[in-house]
PDBQT receptor file of N, H, CA, C and O in Angstrom, charges set to zero:
ATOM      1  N   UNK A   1     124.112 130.826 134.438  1.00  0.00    +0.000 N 
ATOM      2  CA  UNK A   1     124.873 130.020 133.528  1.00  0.00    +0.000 C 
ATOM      3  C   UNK A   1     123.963 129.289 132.557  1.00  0.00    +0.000 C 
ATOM      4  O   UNK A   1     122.780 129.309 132.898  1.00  0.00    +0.000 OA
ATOM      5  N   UNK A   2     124.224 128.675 131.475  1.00  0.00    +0.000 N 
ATOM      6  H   UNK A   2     125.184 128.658 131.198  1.00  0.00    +0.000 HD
ATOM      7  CA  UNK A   2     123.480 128.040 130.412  1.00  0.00    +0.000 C 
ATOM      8  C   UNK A   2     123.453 127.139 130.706  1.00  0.00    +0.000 C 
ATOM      9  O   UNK A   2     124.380 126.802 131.442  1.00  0.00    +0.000 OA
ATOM     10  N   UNK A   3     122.399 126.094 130.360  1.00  0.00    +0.000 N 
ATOM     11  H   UNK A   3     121.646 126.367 129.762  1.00  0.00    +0.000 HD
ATOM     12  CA  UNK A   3     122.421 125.232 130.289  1.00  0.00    +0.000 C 
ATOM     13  C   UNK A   3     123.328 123.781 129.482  1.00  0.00    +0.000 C 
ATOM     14  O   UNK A   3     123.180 123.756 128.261  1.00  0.00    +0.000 OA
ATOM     15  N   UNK A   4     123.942 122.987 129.898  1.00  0.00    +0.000 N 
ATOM     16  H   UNK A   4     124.063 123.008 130.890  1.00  0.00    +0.000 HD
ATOM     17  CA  UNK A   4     124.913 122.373 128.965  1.00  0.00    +0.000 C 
ATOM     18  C   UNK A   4     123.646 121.298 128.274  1.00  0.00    +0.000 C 
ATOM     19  O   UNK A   4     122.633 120.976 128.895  1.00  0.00    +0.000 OA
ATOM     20  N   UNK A   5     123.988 120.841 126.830  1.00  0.00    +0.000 N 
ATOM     21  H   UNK A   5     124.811 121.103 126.326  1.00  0.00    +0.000 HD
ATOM     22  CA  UNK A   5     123.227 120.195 126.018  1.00  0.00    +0.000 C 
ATOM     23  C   UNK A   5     123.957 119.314 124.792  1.00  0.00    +0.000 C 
ATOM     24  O   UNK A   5     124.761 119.707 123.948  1.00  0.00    +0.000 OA
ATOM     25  N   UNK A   6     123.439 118.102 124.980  1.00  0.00    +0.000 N 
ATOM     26  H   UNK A   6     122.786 117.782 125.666  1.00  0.00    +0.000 HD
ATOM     27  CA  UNK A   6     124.322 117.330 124.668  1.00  0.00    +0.000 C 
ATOM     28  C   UNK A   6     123.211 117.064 122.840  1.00  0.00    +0.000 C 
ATOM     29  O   UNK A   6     122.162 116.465 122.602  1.00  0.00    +0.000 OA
ATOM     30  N   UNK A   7     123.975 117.701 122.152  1.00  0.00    +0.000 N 
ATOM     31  H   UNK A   7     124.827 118.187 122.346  1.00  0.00    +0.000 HD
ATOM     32  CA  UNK A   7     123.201 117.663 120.811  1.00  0.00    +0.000 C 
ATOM     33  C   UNK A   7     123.123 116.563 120.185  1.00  0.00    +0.000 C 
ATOM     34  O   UNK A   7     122.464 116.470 119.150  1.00  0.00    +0.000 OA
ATOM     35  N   UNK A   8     123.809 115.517 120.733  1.00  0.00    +0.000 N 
ATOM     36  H   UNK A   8     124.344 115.592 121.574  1.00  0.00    +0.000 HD
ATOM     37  CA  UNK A   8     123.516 114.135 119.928  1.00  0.00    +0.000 C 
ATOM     38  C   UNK A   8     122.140 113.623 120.536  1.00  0.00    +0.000 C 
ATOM     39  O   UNK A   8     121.142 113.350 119.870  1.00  0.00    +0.000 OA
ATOM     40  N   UNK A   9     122.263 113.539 121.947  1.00  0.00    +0.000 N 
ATOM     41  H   UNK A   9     123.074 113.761 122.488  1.00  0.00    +0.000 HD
ATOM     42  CA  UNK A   9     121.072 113.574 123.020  1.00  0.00    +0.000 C 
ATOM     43  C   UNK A   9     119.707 114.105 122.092  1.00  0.00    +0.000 C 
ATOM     44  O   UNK A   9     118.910 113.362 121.519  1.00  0.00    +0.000 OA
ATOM     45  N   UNK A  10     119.688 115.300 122.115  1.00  0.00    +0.000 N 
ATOM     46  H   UNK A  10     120.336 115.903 122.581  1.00  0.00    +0.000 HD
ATOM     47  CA  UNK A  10     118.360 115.968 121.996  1.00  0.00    +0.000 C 
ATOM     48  C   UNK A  10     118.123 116.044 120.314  1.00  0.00    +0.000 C 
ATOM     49  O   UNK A  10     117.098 116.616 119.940  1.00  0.00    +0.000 OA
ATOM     50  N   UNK A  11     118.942 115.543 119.399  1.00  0.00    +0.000 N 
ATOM     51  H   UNK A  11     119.774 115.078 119.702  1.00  0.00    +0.000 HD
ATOM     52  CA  UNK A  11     118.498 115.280 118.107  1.00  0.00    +0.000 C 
ATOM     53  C   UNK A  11     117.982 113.053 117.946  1.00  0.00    +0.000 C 
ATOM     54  O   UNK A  11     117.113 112.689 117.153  1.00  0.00    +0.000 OA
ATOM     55  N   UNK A  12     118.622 112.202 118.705  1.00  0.00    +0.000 N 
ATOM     56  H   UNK A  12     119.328 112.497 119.349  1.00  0.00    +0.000 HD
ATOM     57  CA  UNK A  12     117.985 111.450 119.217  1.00  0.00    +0.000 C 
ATOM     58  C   UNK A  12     116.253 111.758 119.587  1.00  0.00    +0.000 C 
ATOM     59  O   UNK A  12     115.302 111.583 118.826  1.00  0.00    +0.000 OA
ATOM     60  N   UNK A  13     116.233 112.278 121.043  1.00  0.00    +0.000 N 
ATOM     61  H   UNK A  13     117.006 112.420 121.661  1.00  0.00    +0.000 HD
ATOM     62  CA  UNK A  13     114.904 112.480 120.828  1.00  0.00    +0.000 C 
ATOM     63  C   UNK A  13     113.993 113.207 120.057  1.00  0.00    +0.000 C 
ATOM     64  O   UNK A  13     112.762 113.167 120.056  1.00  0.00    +0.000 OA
ATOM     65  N   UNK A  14     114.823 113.916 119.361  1.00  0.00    +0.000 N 
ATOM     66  H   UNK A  14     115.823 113.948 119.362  1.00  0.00    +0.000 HD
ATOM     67  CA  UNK A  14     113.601 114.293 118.054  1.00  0.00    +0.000 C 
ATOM     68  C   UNK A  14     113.274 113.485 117.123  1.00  0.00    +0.000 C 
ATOM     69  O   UNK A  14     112.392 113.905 116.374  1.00  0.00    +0.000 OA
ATOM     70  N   UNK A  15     113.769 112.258 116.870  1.00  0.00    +0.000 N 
ATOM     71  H   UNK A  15     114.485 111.917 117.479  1.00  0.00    +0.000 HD
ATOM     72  CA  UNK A  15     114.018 111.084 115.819  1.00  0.00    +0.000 C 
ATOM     73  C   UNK A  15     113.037 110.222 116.294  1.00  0.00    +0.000 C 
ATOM     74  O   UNK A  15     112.272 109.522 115.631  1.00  0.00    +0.000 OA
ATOM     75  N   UNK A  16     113.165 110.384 118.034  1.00  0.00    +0.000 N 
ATOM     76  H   UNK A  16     113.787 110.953 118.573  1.00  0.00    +0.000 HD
ATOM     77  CA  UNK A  16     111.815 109.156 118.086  1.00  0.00    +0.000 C 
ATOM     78  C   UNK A  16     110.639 110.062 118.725  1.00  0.00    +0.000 C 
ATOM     79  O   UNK A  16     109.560 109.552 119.029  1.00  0.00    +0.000 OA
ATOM     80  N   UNK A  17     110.844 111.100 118.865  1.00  0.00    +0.000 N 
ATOM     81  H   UNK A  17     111.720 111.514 118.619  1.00  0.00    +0.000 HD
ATOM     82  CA  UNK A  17     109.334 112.152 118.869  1.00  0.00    +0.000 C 
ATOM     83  C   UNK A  17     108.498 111.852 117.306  1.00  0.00    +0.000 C 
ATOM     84  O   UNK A  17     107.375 111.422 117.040  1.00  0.00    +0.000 OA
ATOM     85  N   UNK A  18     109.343 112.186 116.694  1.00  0.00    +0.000 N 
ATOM     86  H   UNK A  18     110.255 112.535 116.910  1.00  0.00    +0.000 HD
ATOM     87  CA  UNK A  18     108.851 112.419 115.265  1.00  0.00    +0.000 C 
ATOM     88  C   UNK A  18     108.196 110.982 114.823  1.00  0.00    +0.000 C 
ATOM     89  O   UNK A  18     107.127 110.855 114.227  1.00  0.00    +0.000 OA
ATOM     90  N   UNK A  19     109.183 109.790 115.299  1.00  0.00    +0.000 N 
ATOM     91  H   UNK A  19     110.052 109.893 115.783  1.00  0.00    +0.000 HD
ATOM     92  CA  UNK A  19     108.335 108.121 115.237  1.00  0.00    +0.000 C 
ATOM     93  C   UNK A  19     107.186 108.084 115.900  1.00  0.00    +0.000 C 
ATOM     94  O   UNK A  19     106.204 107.391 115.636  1.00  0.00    +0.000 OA
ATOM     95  N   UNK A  20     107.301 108.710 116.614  1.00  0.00    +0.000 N 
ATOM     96  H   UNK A  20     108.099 109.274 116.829  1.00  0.00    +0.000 HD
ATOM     97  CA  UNK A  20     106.085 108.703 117.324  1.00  0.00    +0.000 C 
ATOM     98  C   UNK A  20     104.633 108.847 117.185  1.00  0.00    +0.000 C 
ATOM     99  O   UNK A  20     103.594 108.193 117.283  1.00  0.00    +0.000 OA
ATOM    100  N   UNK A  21     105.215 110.427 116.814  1.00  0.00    +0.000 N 
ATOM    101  H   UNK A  21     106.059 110.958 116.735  1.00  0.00    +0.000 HD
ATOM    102  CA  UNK A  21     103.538 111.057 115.873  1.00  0.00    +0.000 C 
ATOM    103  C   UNK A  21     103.472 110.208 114.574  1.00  0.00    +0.000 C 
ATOM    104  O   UNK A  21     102.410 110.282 113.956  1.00  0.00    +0.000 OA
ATOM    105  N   UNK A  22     104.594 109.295 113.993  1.00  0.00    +0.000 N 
ATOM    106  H   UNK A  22     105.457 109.235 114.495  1.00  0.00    +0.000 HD
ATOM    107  CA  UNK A  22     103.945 108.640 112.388  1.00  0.00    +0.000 C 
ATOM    108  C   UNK A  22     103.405 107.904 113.278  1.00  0.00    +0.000 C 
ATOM    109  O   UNK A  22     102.247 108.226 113.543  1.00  0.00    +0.000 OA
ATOM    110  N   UNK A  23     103.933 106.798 113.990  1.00  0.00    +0.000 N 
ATOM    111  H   UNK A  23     104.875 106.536 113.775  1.00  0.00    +0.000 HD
ATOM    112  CA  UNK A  23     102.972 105.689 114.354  1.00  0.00    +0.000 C 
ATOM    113  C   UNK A  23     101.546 106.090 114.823  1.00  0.00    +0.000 C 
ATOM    114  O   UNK A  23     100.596 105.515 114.293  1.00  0.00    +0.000 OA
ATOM    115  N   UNK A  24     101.317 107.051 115.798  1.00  0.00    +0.000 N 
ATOM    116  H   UNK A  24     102.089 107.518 116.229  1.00  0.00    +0.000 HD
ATOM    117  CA  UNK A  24     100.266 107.612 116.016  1.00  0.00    +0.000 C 
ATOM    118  C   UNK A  24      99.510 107.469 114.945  1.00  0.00    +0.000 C 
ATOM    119  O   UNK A  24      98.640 106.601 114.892  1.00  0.00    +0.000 OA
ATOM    120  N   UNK A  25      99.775 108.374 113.886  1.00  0.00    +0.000 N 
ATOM    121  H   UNK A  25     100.482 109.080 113.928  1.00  0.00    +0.000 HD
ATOM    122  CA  UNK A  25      98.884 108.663 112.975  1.00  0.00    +0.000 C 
ATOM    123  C   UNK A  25      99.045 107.049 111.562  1.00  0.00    +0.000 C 
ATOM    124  O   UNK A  25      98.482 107.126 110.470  1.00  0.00    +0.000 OA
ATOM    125  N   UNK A  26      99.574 106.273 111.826  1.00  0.00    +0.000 N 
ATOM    126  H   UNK A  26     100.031 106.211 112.713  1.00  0.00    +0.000 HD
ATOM    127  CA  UNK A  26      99.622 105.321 111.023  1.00  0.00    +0.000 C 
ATOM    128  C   UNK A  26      98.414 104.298 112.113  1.00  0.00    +0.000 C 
ATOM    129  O   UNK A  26      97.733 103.317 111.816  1.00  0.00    +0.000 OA
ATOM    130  N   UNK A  27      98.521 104.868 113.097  1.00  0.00    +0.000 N 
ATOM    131  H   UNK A  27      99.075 105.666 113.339  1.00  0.00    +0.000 HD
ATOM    132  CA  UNK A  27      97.245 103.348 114.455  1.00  0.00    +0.000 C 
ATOM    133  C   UNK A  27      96.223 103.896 113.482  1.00  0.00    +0.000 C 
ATOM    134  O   UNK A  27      95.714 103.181 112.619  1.00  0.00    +0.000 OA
ATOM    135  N   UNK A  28      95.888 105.366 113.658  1.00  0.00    +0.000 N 
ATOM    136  H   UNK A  28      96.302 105.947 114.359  1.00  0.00    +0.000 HD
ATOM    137  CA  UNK A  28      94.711 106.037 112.635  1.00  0.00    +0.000 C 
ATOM    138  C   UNK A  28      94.292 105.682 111.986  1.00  0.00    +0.000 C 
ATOM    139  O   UNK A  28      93.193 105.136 112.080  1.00  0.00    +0.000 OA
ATOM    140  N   UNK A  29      95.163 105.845 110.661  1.00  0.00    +0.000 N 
ATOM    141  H   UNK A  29      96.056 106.288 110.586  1.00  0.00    +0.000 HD
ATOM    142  CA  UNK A  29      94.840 105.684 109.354  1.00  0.00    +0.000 C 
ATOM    143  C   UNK A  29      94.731 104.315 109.126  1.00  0.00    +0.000 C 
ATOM    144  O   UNK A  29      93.884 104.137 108.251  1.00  0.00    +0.000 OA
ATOM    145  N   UNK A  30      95.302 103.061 109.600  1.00  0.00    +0.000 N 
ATOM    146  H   UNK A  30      95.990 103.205 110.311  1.00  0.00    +0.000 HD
ATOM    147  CA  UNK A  30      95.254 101.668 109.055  1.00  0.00    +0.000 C 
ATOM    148  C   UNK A  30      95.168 100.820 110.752  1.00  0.00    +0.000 C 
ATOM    149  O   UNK A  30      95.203  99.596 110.624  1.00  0.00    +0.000 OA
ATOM    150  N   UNK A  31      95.088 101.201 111.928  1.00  0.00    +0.000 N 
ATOM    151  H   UNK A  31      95.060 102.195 112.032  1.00  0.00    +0.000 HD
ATOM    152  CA  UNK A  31      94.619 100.228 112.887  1.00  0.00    +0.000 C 
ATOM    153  C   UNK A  31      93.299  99.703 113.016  1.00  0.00    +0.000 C 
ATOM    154  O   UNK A  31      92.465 100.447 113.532  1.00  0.00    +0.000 OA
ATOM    155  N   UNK A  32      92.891  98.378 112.586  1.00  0.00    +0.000 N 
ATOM    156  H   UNK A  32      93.569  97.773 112.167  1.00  0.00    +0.000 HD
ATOM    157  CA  UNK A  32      91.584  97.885 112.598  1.00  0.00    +0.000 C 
ATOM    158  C   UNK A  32      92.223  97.334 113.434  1.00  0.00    +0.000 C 
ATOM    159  O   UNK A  32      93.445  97.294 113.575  1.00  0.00    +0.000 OA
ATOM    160  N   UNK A  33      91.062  96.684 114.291  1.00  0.00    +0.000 N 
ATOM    161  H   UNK A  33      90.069  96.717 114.176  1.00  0.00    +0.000 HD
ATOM    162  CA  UNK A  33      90.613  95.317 114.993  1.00  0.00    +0.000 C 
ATOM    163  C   UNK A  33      90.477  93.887 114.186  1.00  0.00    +0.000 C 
ATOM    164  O   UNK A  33      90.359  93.943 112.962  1.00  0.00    +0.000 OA
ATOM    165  N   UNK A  34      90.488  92.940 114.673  1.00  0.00    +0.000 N 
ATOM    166  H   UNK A  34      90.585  92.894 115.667  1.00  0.00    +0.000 HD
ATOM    167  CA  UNK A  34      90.439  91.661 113.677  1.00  0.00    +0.000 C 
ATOM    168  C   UNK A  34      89.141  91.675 113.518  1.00  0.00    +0.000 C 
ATOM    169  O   UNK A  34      88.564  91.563 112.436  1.00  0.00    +0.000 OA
ATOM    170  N   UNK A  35      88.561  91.833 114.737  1.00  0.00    +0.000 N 
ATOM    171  H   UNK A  35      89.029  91.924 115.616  1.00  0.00    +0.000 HD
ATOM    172  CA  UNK A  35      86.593  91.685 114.661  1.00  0.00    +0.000 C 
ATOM    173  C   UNK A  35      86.120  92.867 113.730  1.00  0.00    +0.000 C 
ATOM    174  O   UNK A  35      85.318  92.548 112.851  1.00  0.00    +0.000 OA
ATOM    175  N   UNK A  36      86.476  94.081 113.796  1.00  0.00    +0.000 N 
ATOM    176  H   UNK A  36      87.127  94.339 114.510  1.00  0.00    +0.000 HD
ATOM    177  CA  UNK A  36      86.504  94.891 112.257  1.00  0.00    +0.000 C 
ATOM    178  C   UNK A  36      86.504  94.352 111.194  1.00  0.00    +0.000 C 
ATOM    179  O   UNK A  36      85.454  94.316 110.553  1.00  0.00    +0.000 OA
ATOM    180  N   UNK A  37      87.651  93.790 110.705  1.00  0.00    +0.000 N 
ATOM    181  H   UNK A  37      88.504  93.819 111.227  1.00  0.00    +0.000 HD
ATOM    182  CA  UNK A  37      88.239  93.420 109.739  1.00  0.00    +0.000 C 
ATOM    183  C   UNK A  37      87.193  92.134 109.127  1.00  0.00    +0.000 C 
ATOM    184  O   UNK A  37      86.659  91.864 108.051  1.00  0.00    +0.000 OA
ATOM    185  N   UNK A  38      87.241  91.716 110.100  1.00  0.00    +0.000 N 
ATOM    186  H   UNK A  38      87.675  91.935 110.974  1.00  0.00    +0.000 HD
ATOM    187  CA  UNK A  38      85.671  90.157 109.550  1.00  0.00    +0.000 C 
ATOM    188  C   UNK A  38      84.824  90.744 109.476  1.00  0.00    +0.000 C 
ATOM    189  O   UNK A  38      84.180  90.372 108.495  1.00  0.00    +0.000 OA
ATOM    190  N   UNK A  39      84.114  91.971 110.243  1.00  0.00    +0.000 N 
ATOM    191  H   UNK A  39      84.638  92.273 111.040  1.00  0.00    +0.000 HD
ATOM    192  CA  UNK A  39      82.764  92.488 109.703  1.00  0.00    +0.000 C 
ATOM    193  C   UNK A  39      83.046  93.182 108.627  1.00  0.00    +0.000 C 
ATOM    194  O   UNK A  39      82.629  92.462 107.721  1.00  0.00    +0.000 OA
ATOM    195  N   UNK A  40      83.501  94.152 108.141  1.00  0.00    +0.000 N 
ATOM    196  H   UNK A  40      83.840  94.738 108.877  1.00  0.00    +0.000 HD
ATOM    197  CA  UNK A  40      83.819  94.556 107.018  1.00  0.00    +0.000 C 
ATOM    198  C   UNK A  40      84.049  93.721 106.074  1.00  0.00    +0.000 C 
ATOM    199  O   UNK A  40      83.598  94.093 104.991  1.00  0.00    +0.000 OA
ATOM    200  N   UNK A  41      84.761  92.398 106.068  1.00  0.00    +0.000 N 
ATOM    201  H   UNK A  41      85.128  92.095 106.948  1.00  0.00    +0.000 HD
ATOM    202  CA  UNK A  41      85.158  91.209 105.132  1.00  0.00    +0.000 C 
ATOM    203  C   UNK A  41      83.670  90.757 104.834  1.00  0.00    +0.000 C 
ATOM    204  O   UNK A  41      83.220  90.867 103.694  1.00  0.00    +0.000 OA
ATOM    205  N   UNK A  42      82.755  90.143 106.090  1.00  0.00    +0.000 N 
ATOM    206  H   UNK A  42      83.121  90.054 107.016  1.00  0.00    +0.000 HD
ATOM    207  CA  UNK A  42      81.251  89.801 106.008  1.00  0.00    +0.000 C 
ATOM    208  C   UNK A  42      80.206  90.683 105.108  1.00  0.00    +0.000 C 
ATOM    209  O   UNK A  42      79.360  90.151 104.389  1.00  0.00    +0.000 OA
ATOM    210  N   UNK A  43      80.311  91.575 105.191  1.00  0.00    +0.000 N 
ATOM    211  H   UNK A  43      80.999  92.006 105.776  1.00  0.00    +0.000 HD
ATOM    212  CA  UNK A  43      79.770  93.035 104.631  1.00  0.00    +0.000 C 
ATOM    213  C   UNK A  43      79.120  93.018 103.033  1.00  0.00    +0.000 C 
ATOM    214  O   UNK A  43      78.074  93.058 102.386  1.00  0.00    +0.000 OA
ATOM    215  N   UNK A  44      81.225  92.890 102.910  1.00  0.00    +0.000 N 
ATOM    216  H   UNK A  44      82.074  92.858 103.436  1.00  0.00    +0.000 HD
ATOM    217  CA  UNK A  44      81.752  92.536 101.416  1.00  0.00    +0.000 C 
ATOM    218  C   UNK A  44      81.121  91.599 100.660  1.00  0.00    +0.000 C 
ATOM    219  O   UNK A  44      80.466  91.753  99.630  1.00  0.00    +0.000 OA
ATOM    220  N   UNK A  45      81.339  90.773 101.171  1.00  0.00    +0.000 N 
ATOM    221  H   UNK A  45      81.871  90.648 102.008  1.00  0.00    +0.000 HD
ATOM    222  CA  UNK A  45      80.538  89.202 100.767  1.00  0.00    +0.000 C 
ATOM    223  C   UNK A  45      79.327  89.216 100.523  1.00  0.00    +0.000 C 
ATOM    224  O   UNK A  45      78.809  88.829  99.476  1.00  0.00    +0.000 OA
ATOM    225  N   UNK A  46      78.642  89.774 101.701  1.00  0.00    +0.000 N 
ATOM    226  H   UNK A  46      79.062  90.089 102.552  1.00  0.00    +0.000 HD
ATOM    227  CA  UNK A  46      76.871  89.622 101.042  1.00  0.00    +0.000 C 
ATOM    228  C   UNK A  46      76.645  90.975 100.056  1.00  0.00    +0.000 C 
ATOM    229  O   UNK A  46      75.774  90.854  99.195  1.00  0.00    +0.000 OA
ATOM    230  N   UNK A  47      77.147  91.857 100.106  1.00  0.00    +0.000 N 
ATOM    231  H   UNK A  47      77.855  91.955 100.806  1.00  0.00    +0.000 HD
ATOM    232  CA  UNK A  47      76.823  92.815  98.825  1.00  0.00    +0.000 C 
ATOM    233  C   UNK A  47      77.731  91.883  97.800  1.00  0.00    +0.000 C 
ATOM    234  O   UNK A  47      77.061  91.979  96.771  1.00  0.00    +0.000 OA
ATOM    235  N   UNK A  48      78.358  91.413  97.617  1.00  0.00    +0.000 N 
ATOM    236  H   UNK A  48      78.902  91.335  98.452  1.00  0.00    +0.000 HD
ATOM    237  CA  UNK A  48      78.829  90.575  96.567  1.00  0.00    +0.000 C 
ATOM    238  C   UNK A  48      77.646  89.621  96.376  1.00  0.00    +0.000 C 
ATOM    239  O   UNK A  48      76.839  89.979  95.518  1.00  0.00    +0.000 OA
ATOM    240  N   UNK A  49      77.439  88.682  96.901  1.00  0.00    +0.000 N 
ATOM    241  H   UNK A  49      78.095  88.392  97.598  1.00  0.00    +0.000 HD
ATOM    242  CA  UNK A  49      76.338  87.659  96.825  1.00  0.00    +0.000 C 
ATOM    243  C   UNK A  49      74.985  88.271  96.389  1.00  0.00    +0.000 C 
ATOM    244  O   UNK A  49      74.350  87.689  95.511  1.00  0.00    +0.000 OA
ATOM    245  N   UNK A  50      74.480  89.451  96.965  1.00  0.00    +0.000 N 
ATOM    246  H   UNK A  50      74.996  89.924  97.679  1.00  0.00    +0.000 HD
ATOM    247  CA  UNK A  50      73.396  90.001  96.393  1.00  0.00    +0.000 C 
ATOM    248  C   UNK A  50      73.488  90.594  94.621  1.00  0.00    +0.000 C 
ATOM    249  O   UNK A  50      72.625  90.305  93.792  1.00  0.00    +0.000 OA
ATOM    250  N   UNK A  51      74.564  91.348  94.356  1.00  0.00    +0.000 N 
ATOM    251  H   UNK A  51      75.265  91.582  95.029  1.00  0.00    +0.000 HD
ATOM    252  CA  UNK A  51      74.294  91.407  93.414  1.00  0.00    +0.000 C 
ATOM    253  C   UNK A  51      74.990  90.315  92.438  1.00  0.00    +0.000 C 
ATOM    254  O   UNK A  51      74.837  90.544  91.239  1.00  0.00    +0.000 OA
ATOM    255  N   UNK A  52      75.549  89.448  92.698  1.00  0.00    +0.000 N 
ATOM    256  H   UNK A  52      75.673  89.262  93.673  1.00  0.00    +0.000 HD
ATOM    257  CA  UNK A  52      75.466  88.398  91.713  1.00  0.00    +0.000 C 
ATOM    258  C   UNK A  52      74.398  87.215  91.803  1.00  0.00    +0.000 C 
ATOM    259  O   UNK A  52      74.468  86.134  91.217  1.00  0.00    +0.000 OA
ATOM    260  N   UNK A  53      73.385  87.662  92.674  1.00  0.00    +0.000 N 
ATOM    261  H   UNK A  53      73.328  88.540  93.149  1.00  0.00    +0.000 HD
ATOM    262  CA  UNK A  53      71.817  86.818  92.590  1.00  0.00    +0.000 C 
ATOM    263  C   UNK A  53      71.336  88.112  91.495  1.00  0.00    +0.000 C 
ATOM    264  O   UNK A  53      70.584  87.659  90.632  1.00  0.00    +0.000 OA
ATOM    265  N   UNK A  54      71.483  88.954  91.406  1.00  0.00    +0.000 N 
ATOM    266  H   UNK A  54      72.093  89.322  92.107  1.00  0.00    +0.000 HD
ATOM    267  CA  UNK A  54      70.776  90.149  90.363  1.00  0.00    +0.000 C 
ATOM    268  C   UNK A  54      71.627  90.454  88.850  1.00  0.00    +0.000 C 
ATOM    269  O   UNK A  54      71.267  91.249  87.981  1.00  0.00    +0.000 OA
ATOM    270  N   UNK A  55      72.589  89.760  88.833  1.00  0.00    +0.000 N 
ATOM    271  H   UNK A  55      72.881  89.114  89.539  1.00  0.00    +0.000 HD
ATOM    272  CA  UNK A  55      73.564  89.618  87.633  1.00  0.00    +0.000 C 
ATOM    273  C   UNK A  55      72.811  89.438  86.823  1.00  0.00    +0.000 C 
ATOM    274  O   UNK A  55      72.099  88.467  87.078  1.00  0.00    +0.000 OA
ATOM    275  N   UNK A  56      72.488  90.156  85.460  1.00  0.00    +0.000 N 
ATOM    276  H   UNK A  56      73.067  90.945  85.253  1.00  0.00    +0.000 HD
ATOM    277  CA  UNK A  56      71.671  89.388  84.266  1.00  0.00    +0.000 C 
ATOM    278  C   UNK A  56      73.298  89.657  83.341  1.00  0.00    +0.000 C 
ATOM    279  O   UNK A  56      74.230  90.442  83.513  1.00  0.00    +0.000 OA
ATOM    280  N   UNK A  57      72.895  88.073  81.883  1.00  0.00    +0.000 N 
ATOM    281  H   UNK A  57      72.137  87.435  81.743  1.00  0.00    +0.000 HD
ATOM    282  CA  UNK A  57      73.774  87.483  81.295  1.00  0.00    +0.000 C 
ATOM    283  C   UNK A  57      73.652  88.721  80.389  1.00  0.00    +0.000 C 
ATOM    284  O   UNK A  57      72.878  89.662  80.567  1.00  0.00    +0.000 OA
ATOM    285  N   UNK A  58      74.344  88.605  79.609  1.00  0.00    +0.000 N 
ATOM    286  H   UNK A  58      74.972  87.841  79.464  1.00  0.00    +0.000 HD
ATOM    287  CA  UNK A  58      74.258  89.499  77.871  1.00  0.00    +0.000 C 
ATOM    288  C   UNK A  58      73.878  88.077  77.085  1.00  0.00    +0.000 C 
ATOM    289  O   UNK A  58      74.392  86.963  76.984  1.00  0.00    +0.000 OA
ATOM    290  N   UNK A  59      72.762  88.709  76.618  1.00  0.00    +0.000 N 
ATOM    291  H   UNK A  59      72.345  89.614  76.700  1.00  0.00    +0.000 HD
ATOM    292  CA  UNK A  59      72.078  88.072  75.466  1.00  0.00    +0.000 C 
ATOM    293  C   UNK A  59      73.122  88.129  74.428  1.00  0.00    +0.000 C 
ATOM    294  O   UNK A  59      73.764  89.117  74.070  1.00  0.00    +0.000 OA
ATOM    295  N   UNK A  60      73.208  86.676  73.917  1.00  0.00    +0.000 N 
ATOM    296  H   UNK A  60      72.687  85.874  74.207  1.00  0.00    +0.000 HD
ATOM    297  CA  UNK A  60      73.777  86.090  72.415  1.00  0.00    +0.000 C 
ATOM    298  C   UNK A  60      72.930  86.468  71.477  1.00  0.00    +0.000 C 
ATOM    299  O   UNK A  60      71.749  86.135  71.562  1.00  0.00    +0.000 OA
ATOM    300  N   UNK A  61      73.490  87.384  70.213  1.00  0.00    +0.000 N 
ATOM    301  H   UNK A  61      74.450  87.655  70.144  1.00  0.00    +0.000 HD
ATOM    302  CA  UNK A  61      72.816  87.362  69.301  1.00  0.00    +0.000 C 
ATOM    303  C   UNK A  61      73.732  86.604  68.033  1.00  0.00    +0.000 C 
ATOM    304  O   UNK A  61      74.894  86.670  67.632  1.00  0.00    +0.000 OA
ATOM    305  N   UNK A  62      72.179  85.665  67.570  1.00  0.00    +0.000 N 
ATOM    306  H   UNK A  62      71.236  85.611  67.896  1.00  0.00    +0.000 HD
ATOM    307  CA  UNK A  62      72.739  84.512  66.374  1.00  0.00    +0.000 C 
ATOM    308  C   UNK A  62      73.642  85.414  65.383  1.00  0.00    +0.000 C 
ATOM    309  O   UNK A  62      73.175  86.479  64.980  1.00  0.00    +0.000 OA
ATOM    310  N   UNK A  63      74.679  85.078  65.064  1.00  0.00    +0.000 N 
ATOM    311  H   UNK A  63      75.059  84.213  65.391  1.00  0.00    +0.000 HD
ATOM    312  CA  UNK A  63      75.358  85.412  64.010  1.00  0.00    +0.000 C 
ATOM    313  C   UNK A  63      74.648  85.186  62.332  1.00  0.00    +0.000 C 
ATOM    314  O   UNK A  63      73.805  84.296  62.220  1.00  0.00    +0.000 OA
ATOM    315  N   UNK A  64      74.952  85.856  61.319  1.00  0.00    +0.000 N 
ATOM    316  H   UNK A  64      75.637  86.579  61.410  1.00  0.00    +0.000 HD
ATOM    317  CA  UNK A  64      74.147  85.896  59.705  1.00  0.00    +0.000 C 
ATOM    318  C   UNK A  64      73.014  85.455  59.461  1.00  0.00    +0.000 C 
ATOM    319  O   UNK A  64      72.554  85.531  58.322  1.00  0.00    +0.000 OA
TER     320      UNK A  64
């Protein structure tokens, strides 16, 4: 005999199979750590700070 199958049932769990693998692949693509997130933030900062100790101005030239 066949199996009986309740199609509301098993299209349900394809709805949160399918949530599943996004979240999966969304931990991936965008799950940092907070302690990540400050070293990378820290990172930022001193390559910022370094090269604006190496910033040179644009020279003014006198007008007529």
């Amino acid at each position: 005999m066949a199996e009986i199958v309740n199609l509301n049932r098993r299209r349900k769990q394809a709805v949160r199979e399918a949530e599943a693998r996004q979240a999966a692949a969304n931990r991936d693509k965008f799950g940092r750590t907070k302690a990540e997130r400050a070293r990378d933030a820290e990172a930022e900062a001193r390559r910022n700070a370094l090269l604006d100790g190496v910033r040179q101005e644009p020279e003014t030239l006198p007008r007529g």
